[in-house]
Backbone as JSON Lines, residues from 0, in Angstrom:
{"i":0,"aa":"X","n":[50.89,183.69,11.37],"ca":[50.58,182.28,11.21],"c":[49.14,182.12,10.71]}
{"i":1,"aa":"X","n":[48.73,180.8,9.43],"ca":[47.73,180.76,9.44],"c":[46.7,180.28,10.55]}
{"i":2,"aa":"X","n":[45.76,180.68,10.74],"ca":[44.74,180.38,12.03],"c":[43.84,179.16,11.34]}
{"i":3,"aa":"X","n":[43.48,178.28,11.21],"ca":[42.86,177.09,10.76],"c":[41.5,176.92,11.68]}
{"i":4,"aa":"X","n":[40.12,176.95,11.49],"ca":[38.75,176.43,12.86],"c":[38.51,175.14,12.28]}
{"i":5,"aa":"X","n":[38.31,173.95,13.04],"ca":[37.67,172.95,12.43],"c":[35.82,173.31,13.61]}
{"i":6,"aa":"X","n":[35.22,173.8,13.02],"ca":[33.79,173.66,13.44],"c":[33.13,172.48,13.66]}
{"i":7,"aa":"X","n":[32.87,172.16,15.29],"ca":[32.02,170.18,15.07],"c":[30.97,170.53,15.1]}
{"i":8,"aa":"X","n":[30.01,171.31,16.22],"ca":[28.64,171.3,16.27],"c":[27.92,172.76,15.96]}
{"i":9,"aa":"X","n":[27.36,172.89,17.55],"ca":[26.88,174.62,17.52],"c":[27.49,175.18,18.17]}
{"i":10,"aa":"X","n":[27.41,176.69,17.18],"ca":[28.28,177.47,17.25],"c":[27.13,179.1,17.64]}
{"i":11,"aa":"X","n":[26.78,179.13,18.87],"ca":[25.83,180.12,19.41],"c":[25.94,181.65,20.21]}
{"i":12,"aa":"X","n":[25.59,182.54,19.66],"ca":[25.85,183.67,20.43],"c":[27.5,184.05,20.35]}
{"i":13,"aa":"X","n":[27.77,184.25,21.65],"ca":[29.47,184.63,21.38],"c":[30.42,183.69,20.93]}
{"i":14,"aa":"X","n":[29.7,182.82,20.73],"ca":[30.42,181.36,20.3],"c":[30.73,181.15,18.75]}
{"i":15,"aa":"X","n":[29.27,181.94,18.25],"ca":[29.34,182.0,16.59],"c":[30.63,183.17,16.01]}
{"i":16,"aa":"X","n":[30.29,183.9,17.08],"ca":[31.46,185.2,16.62],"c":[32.68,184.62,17.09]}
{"i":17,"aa":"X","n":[33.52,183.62,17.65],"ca":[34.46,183.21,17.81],"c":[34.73,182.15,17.12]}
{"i":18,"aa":"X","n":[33.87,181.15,16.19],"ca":[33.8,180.44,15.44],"c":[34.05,180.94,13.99]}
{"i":19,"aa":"X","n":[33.96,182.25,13.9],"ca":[34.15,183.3,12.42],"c":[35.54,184.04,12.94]}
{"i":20,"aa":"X","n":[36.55,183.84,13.99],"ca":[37.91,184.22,14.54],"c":[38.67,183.93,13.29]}
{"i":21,"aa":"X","n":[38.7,182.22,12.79],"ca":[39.98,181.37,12.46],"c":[40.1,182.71,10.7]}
{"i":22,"aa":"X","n":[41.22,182.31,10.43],"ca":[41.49,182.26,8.58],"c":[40.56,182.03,7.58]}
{"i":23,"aa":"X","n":[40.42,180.97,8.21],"ca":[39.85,179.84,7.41],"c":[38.65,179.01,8.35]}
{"i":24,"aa":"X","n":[37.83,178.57,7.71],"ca":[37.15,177.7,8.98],"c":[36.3,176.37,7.92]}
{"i":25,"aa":"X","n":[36.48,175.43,8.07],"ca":[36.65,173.83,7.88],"c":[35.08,173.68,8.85]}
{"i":26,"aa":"X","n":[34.04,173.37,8.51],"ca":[32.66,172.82,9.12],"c":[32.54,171.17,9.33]}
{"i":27,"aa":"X","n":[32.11,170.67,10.31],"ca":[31.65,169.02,10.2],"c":[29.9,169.88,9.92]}
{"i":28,"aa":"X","n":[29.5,168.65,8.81],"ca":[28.18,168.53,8.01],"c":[27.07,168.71,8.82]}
{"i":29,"aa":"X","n":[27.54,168.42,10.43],"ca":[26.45,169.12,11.88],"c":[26.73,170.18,12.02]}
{"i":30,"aa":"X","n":[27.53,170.56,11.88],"ca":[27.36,172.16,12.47],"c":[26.83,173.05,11.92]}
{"i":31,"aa":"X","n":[26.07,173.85,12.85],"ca":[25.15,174.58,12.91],"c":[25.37,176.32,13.65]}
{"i":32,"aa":"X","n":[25.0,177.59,13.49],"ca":[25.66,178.68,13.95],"c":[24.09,179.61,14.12]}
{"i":33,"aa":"X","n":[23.87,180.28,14.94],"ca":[23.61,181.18,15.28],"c":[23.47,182.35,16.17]}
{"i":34,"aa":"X","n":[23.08,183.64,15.68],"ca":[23.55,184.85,16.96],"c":[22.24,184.98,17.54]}
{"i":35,"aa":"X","n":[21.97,185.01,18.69],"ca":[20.67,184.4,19.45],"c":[20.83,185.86,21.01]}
{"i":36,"aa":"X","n":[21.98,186.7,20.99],"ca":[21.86,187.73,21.81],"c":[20.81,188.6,21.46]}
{"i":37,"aa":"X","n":[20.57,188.69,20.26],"ca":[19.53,189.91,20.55],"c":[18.3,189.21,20.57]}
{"i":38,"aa":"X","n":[17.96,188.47,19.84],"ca":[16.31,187.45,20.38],"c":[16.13,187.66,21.82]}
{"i":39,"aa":"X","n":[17.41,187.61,22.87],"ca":[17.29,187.17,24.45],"c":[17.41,188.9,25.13]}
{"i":40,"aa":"X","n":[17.56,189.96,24.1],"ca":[17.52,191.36,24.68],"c":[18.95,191.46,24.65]}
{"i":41,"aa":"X","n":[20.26,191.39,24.56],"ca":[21.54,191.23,24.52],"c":[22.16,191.7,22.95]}
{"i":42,"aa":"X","n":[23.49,192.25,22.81],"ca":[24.34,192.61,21.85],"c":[24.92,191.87,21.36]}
{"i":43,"aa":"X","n":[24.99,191.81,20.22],"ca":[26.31,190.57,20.03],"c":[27.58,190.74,19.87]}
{"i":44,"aa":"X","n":[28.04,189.96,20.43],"ca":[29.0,189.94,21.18],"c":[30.02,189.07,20.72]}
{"i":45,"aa":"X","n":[31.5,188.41,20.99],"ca":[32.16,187.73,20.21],"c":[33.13,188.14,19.22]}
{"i":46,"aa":"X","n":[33.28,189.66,18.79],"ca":[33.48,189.78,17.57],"c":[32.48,189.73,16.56]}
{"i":47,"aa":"X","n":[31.33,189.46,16.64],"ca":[30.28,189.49,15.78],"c":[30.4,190.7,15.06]}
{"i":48,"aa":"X","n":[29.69,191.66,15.66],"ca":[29.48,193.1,15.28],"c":[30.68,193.67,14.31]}
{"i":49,"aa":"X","n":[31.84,193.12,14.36],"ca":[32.96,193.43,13.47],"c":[33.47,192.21,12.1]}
{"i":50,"aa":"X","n":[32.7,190.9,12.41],"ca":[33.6,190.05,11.56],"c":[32.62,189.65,10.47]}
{"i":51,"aa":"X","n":[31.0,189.08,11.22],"ca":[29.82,189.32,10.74],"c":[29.48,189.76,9.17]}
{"i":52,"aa":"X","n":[29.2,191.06,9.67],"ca":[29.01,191.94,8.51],"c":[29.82,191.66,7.06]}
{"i":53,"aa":"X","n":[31.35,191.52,7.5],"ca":[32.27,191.8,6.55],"c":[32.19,190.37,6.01]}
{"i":54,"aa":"X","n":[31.61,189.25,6.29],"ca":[31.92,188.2,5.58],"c":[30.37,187.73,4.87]}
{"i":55,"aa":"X","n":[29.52,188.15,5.67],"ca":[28.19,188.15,5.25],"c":[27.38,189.13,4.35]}
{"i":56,"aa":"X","n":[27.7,190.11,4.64],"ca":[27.26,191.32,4.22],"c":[26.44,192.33,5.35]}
{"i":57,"aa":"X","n":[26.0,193.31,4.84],"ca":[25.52,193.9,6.18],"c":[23.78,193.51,6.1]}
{"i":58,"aa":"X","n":[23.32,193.35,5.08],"ca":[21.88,192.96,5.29],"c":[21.48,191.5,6.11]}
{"i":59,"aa":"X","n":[22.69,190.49,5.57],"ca":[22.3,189.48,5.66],"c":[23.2,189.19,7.28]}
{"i":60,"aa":"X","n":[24.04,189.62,7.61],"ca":[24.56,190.24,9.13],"c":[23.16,190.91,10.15]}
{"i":61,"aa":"X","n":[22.57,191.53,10.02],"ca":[21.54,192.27,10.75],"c":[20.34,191.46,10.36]}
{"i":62,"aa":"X","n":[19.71,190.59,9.65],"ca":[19.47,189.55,9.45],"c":[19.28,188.45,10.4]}
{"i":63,"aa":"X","n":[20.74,188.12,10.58],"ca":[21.04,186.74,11.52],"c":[20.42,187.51,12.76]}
{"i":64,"aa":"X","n":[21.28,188.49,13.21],"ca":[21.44,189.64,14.43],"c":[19.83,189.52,14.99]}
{"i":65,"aa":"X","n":[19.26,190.39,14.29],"ca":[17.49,190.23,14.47],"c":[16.86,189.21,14.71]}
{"i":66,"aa":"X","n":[17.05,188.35,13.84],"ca":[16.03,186.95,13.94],"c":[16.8,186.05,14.9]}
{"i":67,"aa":"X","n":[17.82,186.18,15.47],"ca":[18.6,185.12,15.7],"c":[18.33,183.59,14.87]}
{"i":68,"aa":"X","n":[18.23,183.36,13.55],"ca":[18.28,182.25,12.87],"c":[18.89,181.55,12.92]}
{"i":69,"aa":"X","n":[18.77,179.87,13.36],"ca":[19.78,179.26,13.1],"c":[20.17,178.67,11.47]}
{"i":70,"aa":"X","n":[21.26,178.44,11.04],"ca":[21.64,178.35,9.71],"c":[22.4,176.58,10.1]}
{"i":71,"aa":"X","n":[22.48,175.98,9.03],"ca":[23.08,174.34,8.89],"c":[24.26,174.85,8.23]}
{"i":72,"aa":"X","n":[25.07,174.12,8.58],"ca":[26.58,174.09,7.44],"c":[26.22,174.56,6.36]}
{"i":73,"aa":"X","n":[25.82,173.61,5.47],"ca":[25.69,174.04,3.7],"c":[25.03,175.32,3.47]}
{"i":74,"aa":"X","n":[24.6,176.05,4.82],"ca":[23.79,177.52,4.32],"c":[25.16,178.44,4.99]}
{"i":75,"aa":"X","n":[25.81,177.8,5.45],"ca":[26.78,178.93,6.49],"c":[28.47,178.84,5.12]}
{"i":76,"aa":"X","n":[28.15,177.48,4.14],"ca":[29.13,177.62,3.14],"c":[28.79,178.46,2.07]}
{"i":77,"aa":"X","n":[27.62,178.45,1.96],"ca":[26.46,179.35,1.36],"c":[27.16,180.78,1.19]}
{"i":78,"aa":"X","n":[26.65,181.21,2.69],"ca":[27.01,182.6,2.52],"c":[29.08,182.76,2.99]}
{"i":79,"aa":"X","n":[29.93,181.88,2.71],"ca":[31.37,182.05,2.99],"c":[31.45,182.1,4.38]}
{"i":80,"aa":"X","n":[30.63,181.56,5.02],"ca":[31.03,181.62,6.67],"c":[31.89,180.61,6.91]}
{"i":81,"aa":"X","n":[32.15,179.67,5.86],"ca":[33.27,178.0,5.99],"c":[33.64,178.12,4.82]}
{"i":82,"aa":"X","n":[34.46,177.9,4.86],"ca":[35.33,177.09,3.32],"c":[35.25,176.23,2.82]}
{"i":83,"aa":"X","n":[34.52,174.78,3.91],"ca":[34.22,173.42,3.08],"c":[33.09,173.17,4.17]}
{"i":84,"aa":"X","n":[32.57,171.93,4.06],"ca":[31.94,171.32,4.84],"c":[32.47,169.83,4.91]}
{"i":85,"aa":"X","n":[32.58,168.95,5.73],"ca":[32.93,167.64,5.39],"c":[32.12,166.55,6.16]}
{"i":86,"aa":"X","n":[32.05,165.73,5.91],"ca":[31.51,164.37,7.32],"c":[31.89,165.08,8.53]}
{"i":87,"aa":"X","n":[30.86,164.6,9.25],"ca":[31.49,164.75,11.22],"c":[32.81,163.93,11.12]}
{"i":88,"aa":"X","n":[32.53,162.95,10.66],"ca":[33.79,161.93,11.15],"c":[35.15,161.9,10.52]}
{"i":89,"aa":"X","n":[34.97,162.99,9.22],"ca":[35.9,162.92,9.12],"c":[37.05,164.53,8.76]}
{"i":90,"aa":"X","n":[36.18,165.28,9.71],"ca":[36.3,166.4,10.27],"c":[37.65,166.89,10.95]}
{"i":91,"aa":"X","n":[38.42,166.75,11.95],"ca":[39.29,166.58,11.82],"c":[40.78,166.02,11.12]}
{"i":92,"aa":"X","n":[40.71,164.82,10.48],"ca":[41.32,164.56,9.17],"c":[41.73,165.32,8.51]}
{"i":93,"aa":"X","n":[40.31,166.1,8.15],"ca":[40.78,166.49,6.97],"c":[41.15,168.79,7.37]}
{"i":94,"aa":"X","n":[40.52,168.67,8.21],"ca":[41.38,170.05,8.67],"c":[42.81,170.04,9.39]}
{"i":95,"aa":"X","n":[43.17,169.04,9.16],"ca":[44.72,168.75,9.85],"c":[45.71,168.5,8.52]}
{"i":96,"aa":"X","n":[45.04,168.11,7.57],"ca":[45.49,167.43,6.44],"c":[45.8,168.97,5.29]}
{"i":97,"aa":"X","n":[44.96,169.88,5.44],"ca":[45.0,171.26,4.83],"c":[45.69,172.02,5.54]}
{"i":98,"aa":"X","n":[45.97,172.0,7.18],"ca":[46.94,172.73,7.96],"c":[48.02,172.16,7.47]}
{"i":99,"aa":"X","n":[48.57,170.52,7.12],"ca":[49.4,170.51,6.61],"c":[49.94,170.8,5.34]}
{"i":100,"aa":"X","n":[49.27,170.79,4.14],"ca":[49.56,171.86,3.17],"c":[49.69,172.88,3.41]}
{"i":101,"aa":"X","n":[49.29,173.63,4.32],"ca":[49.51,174.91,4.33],"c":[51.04,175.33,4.92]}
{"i":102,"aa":"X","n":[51.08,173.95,6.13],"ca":[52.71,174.42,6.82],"c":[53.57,174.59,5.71]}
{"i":103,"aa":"X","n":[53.61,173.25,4.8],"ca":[54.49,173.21,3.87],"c":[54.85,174.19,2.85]}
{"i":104,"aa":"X","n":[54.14,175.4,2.99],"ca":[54.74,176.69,2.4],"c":[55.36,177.79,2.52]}
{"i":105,"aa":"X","n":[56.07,178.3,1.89],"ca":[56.86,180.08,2.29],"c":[56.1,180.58,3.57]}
{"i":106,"aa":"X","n":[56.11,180.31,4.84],"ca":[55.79,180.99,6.09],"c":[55.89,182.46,5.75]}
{"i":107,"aa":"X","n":[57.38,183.1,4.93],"ca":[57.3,184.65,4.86],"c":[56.17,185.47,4.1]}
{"i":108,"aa":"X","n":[56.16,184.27,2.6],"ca":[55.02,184.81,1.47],"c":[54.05,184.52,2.72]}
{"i":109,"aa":"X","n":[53.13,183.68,3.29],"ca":[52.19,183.44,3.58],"c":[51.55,184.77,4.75]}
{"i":110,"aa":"X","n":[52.51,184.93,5.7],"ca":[52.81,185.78,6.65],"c":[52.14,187.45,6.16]}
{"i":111,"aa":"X","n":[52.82,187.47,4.98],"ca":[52.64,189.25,4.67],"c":[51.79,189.0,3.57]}
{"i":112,"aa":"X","n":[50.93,187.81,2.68],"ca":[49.74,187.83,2.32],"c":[48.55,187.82,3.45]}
{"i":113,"aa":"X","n":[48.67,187.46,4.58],"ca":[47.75,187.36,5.1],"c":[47.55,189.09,5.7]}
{"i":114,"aa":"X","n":[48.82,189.29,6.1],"ca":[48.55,191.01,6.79],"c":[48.36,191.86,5.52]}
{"i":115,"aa":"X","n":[48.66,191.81,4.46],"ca":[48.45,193.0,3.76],"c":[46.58,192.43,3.33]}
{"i":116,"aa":"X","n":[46.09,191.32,3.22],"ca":[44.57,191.1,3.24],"c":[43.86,192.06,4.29]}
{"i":117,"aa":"X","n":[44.47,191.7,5.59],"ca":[43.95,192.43,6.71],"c":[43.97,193.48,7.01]}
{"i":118,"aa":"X","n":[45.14,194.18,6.53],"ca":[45.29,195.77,6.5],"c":[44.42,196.27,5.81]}
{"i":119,"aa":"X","n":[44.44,195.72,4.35],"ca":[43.58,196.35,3.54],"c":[42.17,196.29,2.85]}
{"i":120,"aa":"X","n":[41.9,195.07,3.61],"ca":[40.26,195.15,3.65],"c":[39.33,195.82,4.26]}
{"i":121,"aa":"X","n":[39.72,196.42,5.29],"ca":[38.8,197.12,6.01],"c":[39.53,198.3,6.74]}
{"i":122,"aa":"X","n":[40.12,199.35,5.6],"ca":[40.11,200.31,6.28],"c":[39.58,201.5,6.74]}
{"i":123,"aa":"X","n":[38.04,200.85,7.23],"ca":[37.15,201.72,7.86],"c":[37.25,201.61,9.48]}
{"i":124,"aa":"X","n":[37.89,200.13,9.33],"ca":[37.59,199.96,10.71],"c":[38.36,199.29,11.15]}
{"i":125,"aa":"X","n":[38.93,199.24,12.39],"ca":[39.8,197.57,13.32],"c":[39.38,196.8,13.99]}
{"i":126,"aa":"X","n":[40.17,195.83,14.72],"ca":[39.36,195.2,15.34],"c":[39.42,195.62,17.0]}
{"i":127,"aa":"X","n":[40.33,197.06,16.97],"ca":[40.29,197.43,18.15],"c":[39.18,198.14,18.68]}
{"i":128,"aa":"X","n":[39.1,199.02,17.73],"ca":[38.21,199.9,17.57],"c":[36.57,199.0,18.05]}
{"i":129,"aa":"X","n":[36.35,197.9,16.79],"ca":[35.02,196.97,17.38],"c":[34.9,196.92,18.3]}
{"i":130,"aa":"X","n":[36.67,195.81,19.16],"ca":[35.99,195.33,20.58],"c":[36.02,196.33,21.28]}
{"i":131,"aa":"X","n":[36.64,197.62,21.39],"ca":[36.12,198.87,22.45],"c":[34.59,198.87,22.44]}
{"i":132,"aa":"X","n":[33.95,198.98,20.79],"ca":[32.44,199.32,20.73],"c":[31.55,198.19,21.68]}
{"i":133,"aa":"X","n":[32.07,196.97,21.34],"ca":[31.94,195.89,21.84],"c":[31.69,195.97,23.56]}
{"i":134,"aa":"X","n":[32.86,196.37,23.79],"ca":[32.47,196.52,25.53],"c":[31.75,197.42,25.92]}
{"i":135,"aa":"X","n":[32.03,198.85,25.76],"ca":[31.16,200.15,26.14],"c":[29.97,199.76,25.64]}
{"i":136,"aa":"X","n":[29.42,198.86,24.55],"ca":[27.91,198.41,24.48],"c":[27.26,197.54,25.77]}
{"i":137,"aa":"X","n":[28.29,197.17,26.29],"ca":[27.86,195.88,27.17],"c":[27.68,196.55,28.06]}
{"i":138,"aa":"X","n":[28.08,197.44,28.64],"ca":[28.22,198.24,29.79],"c":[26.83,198.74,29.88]}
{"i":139,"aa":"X","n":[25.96,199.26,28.89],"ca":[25.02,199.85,28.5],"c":[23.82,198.6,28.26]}
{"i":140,"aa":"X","n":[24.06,197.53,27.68],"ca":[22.9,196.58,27.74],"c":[22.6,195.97,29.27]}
{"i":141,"aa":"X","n":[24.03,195.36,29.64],"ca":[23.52,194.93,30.79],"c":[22.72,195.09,32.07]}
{"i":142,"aa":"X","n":[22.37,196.45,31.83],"ca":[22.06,197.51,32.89],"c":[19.86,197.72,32.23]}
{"i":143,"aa":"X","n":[20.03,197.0,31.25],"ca":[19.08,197.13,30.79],"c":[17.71,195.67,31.39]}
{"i":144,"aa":"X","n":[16.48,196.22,31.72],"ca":[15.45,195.15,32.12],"c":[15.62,193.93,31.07]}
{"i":145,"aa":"X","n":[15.43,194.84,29.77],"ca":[15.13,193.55,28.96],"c":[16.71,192.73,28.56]}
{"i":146,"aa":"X","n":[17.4,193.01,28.84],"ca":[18.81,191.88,28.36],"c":[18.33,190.82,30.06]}
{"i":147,"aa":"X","n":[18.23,191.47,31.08],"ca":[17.98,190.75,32.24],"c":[16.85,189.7,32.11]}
{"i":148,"aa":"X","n":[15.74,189.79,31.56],"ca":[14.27,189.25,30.79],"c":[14.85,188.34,30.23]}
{"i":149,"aa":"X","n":[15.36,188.39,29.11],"ca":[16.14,187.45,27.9],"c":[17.05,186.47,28.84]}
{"i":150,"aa":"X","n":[17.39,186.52,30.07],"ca":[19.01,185.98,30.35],"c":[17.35,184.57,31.15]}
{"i":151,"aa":"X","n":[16.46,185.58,31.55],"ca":[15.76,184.73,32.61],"c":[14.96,183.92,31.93]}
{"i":152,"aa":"X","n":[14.47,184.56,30.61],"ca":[13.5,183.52,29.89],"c":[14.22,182.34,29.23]}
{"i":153,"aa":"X","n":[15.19,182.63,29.03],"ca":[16.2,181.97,28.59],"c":[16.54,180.44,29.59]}
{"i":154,"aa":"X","n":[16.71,180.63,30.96],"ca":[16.89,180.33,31.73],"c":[15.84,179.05,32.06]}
{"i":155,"aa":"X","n":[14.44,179.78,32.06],"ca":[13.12,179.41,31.91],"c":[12.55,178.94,31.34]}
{"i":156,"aa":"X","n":[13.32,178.95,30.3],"ca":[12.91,177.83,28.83],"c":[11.33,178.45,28.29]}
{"i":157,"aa":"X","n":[11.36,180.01,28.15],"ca":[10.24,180.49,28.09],"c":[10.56,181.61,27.03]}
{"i":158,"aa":"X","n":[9.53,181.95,26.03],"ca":[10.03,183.49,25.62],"c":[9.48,184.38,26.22]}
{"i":159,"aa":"X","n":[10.84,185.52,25.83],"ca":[10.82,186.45,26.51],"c":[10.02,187.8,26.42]}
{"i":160,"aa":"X","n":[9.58,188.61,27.66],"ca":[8.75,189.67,27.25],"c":[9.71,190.58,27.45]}
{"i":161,"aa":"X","n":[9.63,191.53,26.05],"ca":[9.96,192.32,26.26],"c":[9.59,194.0,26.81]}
{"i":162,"aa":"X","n":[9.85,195.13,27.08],"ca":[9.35,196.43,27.43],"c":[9.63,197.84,26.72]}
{"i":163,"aa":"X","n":[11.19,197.69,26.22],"ca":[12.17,198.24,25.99],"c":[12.62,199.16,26.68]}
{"i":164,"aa":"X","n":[13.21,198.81,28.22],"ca":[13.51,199.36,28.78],"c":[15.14,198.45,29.35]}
């Protein structure tokens, strides 16, 4: 099935990497995305580390990652992170209105264009494979001072010091 995101606002941390999940993803003209785990000492997380890269590139992926930058819609259509941008208001409309073009077609053609895209774009890697990396990373940050620092400065409305420990 196609997966359709209508994006309204911000889209932060594991939130951005689940906001880059859908097919397709439809932006309201507010929304806004950034990966803000590693600024706070943390991995990113979400699917990031696997979906990221491949739609961004890897410079401009490690990029976001590092700086945690936030980006506006028209920079996130920019680099193909959305497919359109539209009004807030009329944001839903019109991602309901393209789900319905889309129902209205060959479900079978649509079905095995979408898996043979997915098979064969990335056969370096899965997405099983990621979220394993994904967790066994977490296992390993969390245990760390500075992801704990980041969670508190964070908390604190302060930046964070880091040690690298």
């Amino acid at each position: 099935k196609p997966i359709i995101g209508a994006i309204t606002g911000f889209a932060g941390g594991a939130g951005c990497g689940r906001a880059l999940t859908p097919d397709i993803r439809i932006a309201s003209d507010q929304a806004k995305f950034a990966v803000v785990q590693t600024k706070r000492g943390r991995r990113p997380d979400g699917g990031l580390n696997f979906r990221l890269p491949r739609i961004v590139g890897v410079q401009k992926a490690l990029e976001l990652m590092w700086t945690g930058e936030m980006i506006d819609a028209e920079e996130a259509l920019r680099l193909g992170l959305v497919l359109r941008v539209v009004p807030h208001a009329d944001l839903m409309t019109e991602t309901l209105a393209f789900a319905h073009q889309i129902a209205k077609g060959p479900s079978i053609a649509q079905a095995l264009a979408k898996r043979m895209v997915y098979k064969t774009m990335f056969p370096e890697a899965d997405h099983i494979a990621a979220a394993e990396m994904e967790y066994y990373t977490g296992l390993v940050i969390d245990r760390t001072e500075d992801a704990k620092e980041g969670v508190r400065a964070f908390m604190e409305k302060r930046e964070p010091v880091f040690k690298g420990r």
